[in-house]
N, C-alpha and C positions, 0 to 999 in steps of 0.2 A: 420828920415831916417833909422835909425837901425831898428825901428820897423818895419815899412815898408819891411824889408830884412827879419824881421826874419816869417814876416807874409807869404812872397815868397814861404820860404825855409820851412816852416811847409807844406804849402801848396804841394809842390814837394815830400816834403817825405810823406806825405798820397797818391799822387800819384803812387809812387814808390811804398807804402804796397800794393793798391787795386792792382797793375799790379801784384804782386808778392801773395795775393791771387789769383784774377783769373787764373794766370799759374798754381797754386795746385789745384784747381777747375777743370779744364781743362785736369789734367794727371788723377785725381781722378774719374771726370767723362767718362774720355779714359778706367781706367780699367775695370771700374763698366761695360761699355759695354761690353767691352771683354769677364767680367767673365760670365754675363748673356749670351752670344754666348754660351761660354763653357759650360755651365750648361745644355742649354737649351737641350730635349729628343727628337729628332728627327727622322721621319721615315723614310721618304728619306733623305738617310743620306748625302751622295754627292751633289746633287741639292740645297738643303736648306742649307745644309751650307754653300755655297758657297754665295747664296744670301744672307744668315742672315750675313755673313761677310762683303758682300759689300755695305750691307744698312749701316753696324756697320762704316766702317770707315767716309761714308759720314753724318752720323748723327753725327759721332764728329767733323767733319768739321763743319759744320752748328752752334754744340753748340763753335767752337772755335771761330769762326766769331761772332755771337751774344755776347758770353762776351766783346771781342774784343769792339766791339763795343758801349756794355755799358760803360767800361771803356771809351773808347776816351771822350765818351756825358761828361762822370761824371765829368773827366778831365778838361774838357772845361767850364762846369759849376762852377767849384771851381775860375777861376778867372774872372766869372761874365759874360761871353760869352753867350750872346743870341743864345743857341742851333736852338731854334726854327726856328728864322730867315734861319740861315744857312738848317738846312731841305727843308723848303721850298725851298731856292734858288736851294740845288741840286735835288728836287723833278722837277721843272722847267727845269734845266739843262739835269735832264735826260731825260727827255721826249727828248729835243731837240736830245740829244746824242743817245734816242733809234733809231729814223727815220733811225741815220747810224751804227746802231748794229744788224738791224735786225739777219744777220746771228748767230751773238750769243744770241740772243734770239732764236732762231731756234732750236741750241744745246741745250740748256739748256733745250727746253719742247719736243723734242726728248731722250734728257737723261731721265727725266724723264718719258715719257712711255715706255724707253727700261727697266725702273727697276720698274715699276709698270707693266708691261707684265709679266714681267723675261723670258725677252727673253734670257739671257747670265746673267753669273758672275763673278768676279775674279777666277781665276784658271779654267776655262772650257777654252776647245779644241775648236777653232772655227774658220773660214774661213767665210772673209770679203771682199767681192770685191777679189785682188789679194792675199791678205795677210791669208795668216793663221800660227797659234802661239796659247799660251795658253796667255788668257787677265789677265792680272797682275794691273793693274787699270781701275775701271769703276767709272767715274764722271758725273757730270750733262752735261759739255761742250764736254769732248773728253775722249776717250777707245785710251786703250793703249795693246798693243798686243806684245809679245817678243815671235820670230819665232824661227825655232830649230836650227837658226843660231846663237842664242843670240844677233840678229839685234831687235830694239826695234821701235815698229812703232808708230804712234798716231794721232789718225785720228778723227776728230770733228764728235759730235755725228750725225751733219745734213747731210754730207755725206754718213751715212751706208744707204743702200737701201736692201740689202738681204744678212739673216746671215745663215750661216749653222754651226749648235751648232751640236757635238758628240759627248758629254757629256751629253746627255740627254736618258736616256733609255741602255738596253744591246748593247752591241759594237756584230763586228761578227771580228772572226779572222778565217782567210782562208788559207792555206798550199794546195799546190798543189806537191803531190811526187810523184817523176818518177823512174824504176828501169826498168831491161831488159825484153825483149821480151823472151828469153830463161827460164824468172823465172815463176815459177808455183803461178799463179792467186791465187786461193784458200789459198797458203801456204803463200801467202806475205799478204794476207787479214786480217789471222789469226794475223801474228807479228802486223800489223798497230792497230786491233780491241784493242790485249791485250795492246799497249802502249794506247790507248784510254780510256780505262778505269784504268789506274794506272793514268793517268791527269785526271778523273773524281772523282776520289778517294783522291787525296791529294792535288789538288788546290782550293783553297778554291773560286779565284776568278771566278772560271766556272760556271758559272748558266744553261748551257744545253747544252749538248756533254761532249767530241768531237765527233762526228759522221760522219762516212765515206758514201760519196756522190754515191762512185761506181767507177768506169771507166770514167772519162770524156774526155779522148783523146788519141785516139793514134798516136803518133806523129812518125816520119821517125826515127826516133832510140829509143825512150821508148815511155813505158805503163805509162798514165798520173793518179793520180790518188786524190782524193781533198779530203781534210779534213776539215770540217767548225764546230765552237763551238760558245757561246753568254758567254758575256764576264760581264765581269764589267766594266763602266766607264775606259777608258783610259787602259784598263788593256790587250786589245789583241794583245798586240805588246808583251807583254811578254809571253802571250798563244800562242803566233804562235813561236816565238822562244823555248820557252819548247818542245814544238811537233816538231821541227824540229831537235833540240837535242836528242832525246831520241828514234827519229825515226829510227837517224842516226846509235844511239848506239846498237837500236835491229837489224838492217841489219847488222852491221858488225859481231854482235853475234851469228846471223841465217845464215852469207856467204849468204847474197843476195847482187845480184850484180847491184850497178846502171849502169843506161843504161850510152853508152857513144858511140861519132862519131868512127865508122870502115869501113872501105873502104877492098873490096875484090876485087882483084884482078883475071879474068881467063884466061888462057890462058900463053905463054910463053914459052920458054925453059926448059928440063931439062941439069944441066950442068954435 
């Protein structure tokens, strides 16, 4: 009887090592991916990294699962458990269980063509059906999307039908400035061109502009006037707020004046 116990209990604690290898296996082969992401020299630097991260976490999903899995078989074979047997049964069961899985088999070989396309990746800008957000997970079943409400959405891969990715190629950032009818064309051209080129000169994110469009409206109280430049990924929310700043700061500097609602008045009394 004691033997019997002590054969158990041997048995459990070799259990217990190979689980406790596998988990060092597991973070060991989490970092090696990691570090080969990091390493690796890249020419699109944004695009590809993004993808190369989001293959990275699901290939160590995959090797955590398959240890996982050795383990159990190994486990199971230690106290004499016909593995095979059982295979087979759940190889039969699953078939039965696929007929009502379809939908998640669905996801699953849609995720996969969305990451063999690369159509999207973790950290890209994109708009989904109604949702848009930057995707903070991409799995084989379901993307996960956290919108700039910090509301976090997740939506099975077989539902996406048309994505629109903005992280892919130059962004355009577009400012539209308006100042008075009273102000000299020409002299307010001048202040806009030289903040245009003091933003082409020290942000690095500009790939082309900014450059003034002209005139494009004159509206019932100012002169409209638009600014558009090509950005980098994700970056022309900050180039349209720089030009909006510094637009600001050369009018106040040159006393130009924005336009603003005035109403005149003719006729009346004098008192």
């Amino acid at each position: 009887m004691d033997g019997d116990l002590n054969i158990i209990l041997g048995k459990l604690l070799k259990i217990l090592i190979i689980f406790i290898i596998i988990n060092i296996l597991v973070s060991l082969v989490g970092k090696l991916i990691d570090r080969g992401l990091k390493d690796r020299k890249i020419t699109n630097i944004y695009s590809s990294t993004n993808r190369a991260n989001t293959l990275g976490q699901i290939l160590k999903k995959v090797i955590k699962y398959v240890l996982y899995f050795i383990w159990l078989i190994t486990s199971l074979e230690m106290f004499d458990i016909n593995t095979g047997s059982i295979l087979a049964t759940a190889g039969i069961g699953g078939l039965a269980i696929g007929f009502g899985a379809q939908s998640l088999v669905k996801d699953i070989i849609t995720g996969f063509f969305i990451l063999l396309e690369d159509q999207y990746a973790v950290g890209d800008h994109v708009k989904i059906d109604r949702y848009e957000g930057i995707v903070e997970e991409l799995g084989l079943r379901v993307t996960k999307i956290r919108d700039f409400n910090g509301e976090l959405h997740i939506m099975p891969n077989s539902t996406i039908q048309v994505v629109t990715n903005a992280t892919r190629g130059a962004m355009r950032a577009l400012v539209e400035i308006s100042f008075s009818y009273e102000e000299n064309v020409d002299r307010v051209m001048e202040v806009l061109e030289d903040v245009c080129n003091k933003i082409k000169d020290t942000n690095e994110n500009v790939l082309d502009g900014p450059s003034i469009l002209g005139i494009t409206n004159l509206a019932e109280y100012d002169v409209k006037v638009t600014i558009v430049a090509k950005t980098k990924p994700m970056e022309h929310w900050n180039v349209e707020r720089q030009i909006r700043k510094m637009v600001k700061e050369a009018f106040e500097r040159e006393n130009i004046v924005k336009a603003y609602p005035r109403r005149i008045v003719f006729g009346g009394e004098k008192q």
